[in-house]
BAFI-3210 file (N, C-alpha, C; in Angstrom, 3 decimals, decimal comma, padded with zeros to 6 digits):
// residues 208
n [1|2|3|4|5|6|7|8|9|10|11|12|13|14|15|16|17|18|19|20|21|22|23|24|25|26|27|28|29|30|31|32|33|34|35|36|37|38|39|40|41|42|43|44|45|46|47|48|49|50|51|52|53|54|55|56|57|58|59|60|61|62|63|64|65|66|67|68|69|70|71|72|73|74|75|76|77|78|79|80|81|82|83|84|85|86|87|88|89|90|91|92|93|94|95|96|97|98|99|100|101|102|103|104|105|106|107|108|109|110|111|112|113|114|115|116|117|118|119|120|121|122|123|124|125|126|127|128|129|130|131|132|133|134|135|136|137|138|139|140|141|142|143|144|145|146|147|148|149|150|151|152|153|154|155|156|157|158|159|160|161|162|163|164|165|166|167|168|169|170|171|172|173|174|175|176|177|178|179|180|181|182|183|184|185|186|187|188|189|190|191|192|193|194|195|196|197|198|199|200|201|202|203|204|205|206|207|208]
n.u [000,827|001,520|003,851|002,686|000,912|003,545|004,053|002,174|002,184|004,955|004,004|002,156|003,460|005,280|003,498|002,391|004,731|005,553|003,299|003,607|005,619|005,115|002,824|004,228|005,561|003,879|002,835|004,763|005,238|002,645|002,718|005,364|003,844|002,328|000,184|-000,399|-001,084|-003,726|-004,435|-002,223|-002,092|-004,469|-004,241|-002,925|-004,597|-006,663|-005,011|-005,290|-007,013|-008,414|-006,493|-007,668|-010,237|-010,321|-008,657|-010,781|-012,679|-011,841|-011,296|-013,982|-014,338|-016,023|-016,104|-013,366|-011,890|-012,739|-011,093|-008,816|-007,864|-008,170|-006,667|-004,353|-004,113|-003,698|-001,692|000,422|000,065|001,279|003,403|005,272|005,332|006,979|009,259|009,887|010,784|012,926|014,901|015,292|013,784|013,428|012,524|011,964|012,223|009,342|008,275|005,594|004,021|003,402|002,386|000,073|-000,948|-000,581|-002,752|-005,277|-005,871|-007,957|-010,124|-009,774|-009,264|-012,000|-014,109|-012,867|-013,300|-016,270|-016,917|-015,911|-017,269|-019,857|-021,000|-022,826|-022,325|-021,497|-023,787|-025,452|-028,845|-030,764|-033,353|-037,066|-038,989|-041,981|-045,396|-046,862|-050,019|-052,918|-054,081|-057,074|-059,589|-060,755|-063,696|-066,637|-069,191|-072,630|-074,733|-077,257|-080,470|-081,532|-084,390|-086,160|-088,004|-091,460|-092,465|-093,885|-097,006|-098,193|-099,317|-102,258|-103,504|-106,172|-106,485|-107,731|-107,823|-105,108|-105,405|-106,299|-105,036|-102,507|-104,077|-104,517|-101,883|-100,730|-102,557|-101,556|-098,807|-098,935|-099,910|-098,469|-096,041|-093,957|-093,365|-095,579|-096,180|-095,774|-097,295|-099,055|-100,281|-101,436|-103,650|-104,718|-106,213|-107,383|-106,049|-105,123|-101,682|-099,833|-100,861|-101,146|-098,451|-097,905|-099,589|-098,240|-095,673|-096,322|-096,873|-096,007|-092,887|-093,310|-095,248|-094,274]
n.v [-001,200|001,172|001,586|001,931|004,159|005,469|005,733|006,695|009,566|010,320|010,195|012,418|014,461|015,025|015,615|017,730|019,604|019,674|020,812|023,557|024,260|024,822|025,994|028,512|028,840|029,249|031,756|033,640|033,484|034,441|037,008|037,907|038,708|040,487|040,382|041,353|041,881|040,418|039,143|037,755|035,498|033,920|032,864|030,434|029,060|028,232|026,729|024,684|023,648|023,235|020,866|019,601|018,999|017,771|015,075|014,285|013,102|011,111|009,659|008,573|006,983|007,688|009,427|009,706|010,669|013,557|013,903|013,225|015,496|018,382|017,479|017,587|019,548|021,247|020,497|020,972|024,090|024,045|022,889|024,041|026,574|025,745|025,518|027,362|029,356|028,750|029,050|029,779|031,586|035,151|036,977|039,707|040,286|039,362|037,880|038,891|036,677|035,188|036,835|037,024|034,433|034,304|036,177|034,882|032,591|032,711|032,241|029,984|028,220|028,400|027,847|024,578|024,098|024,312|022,112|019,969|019,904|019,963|018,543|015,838|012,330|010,395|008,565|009,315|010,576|012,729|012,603|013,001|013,527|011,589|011,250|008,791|007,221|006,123|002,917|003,284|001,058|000,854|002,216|000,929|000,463|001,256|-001,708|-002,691|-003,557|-006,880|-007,766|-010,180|-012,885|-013,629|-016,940|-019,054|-020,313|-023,707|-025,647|-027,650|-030,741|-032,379|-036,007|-037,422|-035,723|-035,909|-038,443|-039,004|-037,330|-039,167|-041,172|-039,687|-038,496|-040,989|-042,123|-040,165|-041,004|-042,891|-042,628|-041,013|-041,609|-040,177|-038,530|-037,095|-033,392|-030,078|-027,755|-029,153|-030,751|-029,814|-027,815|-030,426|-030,508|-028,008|-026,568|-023,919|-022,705|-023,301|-025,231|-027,318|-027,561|-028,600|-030,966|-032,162|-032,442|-034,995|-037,286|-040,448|-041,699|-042,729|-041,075|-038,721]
n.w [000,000|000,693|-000,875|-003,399|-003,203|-003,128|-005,451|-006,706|-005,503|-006,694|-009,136|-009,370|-008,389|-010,764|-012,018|-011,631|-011,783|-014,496|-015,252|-014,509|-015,218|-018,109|-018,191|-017,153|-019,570|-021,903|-020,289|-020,316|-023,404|-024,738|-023,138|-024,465|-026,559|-026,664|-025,380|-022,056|-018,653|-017,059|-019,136|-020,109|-018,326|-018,689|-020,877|-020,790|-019,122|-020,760|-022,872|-021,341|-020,462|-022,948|-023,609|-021,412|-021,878|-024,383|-023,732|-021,901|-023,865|-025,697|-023,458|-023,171|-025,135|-027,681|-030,740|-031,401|-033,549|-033,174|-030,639|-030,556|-032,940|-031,474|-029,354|-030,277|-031,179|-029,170|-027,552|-029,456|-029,447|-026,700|-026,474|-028,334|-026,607|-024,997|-026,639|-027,807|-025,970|-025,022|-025,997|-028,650|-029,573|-029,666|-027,107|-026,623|-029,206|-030,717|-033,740|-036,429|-037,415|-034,970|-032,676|-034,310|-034,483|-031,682|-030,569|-032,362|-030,887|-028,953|-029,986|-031,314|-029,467|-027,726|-029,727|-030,166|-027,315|-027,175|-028,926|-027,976|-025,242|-025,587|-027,863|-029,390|-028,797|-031,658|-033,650|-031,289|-030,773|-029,444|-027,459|-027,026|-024,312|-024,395|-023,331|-022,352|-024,075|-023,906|-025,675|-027,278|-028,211|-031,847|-032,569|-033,529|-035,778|-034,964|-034,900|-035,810|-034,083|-033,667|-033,935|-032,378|-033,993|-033,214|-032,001|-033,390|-032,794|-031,781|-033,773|-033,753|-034,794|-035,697|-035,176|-036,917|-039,294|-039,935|-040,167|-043,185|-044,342|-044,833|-046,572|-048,663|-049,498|-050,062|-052,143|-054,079|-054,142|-055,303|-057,942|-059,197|-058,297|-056,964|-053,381|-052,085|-052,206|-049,688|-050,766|-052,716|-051,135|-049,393|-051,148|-051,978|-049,359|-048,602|-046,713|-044,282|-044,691|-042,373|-040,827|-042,898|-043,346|-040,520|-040,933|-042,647|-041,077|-039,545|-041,349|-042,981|-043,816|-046,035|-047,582|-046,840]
ca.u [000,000|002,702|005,090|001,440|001,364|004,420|004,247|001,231|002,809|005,723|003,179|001,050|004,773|005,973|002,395|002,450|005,833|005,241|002,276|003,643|006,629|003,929|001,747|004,944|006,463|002,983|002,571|006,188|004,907|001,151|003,127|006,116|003,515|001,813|-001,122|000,044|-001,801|-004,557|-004,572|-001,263|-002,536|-005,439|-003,438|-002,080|-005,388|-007,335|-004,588|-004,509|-008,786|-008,324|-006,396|-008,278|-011,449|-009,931|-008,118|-011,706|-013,269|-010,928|-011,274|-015,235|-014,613|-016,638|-015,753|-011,971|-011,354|-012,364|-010,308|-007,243|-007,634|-007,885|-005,468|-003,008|-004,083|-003,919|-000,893|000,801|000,405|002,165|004,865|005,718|005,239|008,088|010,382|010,261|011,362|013,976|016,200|015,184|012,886|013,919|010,826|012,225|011,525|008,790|007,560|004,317|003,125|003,311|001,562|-001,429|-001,560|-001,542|-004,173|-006,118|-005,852|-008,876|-011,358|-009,451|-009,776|-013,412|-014,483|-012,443|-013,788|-017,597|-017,420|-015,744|-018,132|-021,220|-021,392|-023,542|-021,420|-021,786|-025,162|-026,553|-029,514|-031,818|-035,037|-038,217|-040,160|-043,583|-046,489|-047,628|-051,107|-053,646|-054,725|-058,090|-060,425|-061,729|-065,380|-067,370|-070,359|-073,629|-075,107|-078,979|-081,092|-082,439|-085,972|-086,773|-089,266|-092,702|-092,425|-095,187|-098,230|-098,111|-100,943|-102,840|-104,271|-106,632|-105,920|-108,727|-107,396|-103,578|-105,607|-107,411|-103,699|-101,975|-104,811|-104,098|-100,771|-100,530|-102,963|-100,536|-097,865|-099,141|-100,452|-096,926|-094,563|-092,667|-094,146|-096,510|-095,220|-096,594|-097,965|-099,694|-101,079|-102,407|-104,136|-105,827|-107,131|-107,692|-105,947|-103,737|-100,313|-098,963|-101,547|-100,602|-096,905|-098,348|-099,667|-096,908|-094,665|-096,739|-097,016|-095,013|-091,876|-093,725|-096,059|-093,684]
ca.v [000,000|002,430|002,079|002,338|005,634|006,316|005,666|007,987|010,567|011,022|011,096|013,530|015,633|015,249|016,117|019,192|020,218|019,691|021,523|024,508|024,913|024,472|027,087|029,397|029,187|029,782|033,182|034,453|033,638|035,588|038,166|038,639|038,953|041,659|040,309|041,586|041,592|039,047|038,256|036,680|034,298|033,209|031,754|028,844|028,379|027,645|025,659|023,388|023,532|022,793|019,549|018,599|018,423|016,373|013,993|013,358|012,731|010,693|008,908|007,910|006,402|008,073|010,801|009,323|011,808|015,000|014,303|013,417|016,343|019,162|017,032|017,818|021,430|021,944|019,883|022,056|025,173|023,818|022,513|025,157|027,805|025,362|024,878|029,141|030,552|027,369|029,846|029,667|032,678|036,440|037,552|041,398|040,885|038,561|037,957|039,160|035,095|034,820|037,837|036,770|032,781|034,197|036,698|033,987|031,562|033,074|031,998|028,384|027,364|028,161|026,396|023,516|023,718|024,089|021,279|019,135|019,838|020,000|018,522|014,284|011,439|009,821|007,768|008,958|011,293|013,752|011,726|013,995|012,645|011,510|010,766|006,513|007,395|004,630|002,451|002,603|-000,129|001,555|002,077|000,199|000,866|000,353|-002,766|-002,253|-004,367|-007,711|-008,167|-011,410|-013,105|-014,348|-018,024|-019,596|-021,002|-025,266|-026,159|-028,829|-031,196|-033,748|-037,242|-037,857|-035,031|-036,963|-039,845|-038,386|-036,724|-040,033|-041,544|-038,540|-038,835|-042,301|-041,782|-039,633|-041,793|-044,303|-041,918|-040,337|-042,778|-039,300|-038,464|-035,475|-032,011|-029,561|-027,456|-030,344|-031,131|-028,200|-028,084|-031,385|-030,735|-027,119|-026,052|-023,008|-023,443|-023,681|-026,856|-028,187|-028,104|-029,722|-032,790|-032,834|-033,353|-036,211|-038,148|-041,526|-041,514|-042,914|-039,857|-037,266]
ca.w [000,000|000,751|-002,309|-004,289|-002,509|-003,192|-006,696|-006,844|-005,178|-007,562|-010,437|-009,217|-008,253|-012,006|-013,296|-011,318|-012,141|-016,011|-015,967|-013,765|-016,405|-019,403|-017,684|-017,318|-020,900|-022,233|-019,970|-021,245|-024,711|-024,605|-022,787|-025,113|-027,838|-026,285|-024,234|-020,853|-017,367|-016,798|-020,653|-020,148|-017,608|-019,312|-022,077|-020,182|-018,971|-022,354|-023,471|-020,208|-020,601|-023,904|-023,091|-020,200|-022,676|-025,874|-023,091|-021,419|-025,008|-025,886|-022,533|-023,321|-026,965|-028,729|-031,136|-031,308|-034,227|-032,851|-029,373|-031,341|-033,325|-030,479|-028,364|-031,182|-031,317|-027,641|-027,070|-030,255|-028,462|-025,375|-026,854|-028,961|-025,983|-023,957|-027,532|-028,231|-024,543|-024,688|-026,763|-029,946|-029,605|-029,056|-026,091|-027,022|-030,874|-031,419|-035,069|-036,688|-036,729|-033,846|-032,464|-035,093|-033,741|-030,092|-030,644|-032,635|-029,844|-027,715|-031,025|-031,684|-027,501|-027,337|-030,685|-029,841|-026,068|-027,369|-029,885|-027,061|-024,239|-026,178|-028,992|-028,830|-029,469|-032,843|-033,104|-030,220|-030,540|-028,296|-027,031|-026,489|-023,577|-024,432|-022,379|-023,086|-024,531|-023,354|-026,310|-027,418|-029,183|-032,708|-032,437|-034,063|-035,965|-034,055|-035,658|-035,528|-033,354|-034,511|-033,204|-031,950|-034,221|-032,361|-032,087|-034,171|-031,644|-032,289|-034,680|-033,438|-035,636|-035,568|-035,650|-038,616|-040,432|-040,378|-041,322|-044,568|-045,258|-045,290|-047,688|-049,839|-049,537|-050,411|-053,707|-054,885|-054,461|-056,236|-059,326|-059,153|-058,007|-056,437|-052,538|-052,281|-051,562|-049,170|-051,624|-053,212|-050,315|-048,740|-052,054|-051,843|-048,537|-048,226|-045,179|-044,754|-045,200|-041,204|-040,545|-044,235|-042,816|-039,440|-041,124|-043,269|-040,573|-039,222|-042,084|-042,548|-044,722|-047,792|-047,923|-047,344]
c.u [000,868|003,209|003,735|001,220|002,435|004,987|003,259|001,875|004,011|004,893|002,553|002,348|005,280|005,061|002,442|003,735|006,043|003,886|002,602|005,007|006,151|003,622|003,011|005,598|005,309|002,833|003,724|005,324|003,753|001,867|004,161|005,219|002,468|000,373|-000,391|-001,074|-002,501|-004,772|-003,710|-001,261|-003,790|-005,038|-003,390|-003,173|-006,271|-006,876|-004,949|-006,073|-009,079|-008,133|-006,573|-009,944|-011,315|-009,332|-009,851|-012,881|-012,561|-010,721|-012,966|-015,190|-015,553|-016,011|-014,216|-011,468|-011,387|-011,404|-009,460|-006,836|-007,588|-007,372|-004,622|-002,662|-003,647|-002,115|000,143|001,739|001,378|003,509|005,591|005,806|006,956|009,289|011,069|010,652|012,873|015,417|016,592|014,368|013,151|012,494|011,237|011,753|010,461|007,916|006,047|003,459|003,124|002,580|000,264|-001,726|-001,311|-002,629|-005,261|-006,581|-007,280|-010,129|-011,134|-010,035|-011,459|-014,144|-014,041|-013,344|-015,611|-017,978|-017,200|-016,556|-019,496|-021,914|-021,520|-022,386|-021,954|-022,962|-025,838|-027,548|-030,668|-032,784|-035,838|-038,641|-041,640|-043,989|-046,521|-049,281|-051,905|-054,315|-055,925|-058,745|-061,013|-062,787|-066,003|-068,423|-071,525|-074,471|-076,522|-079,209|-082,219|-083,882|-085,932|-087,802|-089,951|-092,151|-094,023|-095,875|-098,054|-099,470|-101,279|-103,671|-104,912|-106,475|-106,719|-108,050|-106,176|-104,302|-105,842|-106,113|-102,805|-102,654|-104,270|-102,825|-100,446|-101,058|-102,042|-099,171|-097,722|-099,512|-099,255|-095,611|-093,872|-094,066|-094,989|-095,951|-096,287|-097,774|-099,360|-100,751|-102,354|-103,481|-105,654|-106,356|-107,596|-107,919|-105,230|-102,503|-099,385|-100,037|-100,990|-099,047|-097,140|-098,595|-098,492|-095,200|-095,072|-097,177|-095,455|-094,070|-092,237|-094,781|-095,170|-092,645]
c.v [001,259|002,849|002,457|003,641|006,540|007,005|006,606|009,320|011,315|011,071|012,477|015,056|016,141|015,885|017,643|019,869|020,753|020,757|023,292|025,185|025,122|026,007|028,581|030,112|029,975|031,539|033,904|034,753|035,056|037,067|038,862|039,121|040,088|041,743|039,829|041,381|040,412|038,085|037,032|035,301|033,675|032,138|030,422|028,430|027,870|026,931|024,507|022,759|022,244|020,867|018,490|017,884|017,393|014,954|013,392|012,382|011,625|008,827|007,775|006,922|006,735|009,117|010,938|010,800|013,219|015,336|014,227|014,814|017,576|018,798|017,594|019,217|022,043|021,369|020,930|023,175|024,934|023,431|023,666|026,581|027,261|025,718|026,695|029,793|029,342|028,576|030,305|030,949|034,321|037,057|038,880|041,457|039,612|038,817|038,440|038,079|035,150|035,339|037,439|035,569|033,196|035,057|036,107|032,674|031,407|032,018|030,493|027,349|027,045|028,130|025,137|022,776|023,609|022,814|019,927|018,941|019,224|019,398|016,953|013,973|010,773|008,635|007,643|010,369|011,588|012,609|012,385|013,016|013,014|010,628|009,460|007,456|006,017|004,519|002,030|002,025|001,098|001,232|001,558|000,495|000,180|-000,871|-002,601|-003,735|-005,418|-007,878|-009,640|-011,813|-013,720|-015,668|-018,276|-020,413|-022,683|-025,291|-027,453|-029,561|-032,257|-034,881|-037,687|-036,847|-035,687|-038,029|-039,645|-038,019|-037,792|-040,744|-040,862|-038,557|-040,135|-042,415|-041,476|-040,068|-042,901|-044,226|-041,632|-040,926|-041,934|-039,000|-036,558|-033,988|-031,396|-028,703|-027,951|-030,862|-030,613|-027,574|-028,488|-031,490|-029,345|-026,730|-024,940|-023,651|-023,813|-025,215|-027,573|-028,614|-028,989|-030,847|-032,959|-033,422|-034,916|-037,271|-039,256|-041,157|-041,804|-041,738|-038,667|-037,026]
c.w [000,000|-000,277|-003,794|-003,805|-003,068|-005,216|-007,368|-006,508|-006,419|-008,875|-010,319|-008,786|-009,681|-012,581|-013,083|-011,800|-013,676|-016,324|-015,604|-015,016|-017,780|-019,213|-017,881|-018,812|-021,974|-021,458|-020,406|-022,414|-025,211|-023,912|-023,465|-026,751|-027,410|-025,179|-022,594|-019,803|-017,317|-017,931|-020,461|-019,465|-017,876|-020,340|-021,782|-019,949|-020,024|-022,810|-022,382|-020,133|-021,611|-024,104|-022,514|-020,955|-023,221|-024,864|-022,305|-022,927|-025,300|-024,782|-022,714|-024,849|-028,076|-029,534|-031,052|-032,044|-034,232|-031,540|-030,029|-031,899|-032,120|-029,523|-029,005|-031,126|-030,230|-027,410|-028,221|-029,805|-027,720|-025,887|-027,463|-028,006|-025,643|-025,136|-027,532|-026,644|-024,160|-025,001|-027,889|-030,510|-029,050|-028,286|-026,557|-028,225|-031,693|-032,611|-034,938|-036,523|-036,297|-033,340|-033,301|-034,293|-032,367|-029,699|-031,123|-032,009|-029,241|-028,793|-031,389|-030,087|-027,542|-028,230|-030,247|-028,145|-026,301|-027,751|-028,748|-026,163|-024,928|-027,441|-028,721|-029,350|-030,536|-032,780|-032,068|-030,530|-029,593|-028,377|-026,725|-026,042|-024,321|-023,660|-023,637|-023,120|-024,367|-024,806|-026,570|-028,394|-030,662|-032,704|-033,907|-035,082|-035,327|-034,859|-034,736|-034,776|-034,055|-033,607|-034,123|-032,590|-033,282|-032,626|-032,808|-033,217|-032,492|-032,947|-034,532|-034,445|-035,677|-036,128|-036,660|-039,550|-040,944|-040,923|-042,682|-045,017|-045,402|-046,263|-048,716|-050,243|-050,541|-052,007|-054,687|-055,048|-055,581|-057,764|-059,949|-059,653|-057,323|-055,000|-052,614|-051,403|-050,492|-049,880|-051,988|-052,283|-049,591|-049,891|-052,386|-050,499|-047,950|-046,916|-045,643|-044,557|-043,638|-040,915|-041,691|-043,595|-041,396|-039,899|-041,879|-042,649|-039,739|-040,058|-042,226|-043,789|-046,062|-048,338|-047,572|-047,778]
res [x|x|x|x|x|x|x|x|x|x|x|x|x|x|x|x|x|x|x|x|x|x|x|x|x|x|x|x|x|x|x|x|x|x|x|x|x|x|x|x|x|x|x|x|x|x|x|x|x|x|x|x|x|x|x|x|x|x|x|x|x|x|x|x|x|x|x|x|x|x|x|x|x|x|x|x|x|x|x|x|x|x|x|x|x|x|x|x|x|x|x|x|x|x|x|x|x|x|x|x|x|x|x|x|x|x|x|x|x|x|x|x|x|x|x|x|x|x|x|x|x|x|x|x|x|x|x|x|x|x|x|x|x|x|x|x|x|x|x|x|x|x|x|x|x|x|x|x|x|x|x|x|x|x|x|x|x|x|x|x|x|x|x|x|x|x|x|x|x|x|x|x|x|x|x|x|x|x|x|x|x|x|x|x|x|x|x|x|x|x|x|x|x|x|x|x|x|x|x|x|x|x|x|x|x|x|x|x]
***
């Protein structure tokens, strides 16, 4: 646990140290190019912003190619602040580039820092909440009302009348050869037609 400690410790000593000489070479720079007082200390911070964005992008997997790219941009800067106060750079007579790319800095940081913060990761889009709407049945049309026919009263018929309609019956079988219809029947014995269907269901299979 300790030497894990301890091994933390000197990271978190080197990170600070690297970033504190970063932070410095950058405020020389912004300051030998003419952005003095609080300007000059802003610098370092946009780049170090800058970096801390594209490194968390970067960190989620999405959107590989825009952290790479404003890691590069951000990381750039920094390097190039540390390479130009190394010795290679006169702070008394710095160039016209230069003076343009650190006055154009303020407009590159906070594009880079918008698109980083704010901008979805690739195939994911916004969701508007909606209310669940309760599903209802499509109505119907009303289908009219059948009325109940009356039942037909039983027609009673007398047992001489079935007799006289199997005679008849039978006649006509025998004139025929085919059995006698209701029709036919109701006919030859002048009934109405619900008694005609009464004897006709009481007649034997050779009469009806």
């Amino acid at each position: 646990m300790r030497a894990q400690l301890a091994r933390v410790d000197a990271v978190l000593v080197q990170a600070l140290i690297a970033a504190a000489l970063s932070f410095a070479h950058l405020h020389d720079i912004a300051s030998a190019a003419g952005q003095d007082g609080w300007k000059a200390w802003a610098y370092p911070i946009s780049v170090d912003l800058l970096l801390v964005a594209a490194w968390r992008r970067l960190r989620t997997g999405e959107a590989k190619a825009s952290g790479w790219c404003w890691f590069v941009i951000a990381l750039t800067a920094s390097l190039g602040a540390n390479v130009a106060t190394a010795g290679l750079l006169d702070l008394g007579d710095v160039p016209a580039w230069l003076r343009i790319l650190v006055a154009g800095w303020p407009a590159v940081a906070f594009l880079g820092g918008t698109l980083l913060a704010h901008s979805a990761p690739k195939g994911v889009a916004p969701v508007e909440d909606q209310e669940d709407e309760p599903e209802t049945a499509p109505e119907l049309p009303a289908q009219p009302a059948v009325e109940a026919m009356p039942e037909r009263p039983a027609v009673r018929v007398p047992a001489a009348l079935i007799d006289h309609a199997r005679k008849v019956a039978a006649e006509h079988h025998t004139r025929t050869g085919t059995p006698i219809d209701t029709p036919t029947l109701r006919a030859r014995l002048g009934v109405p037609g619900p008694m005609a269907e009464a004897i006709a269901a009481h007649l034997t299979p050779t009469g009806s």
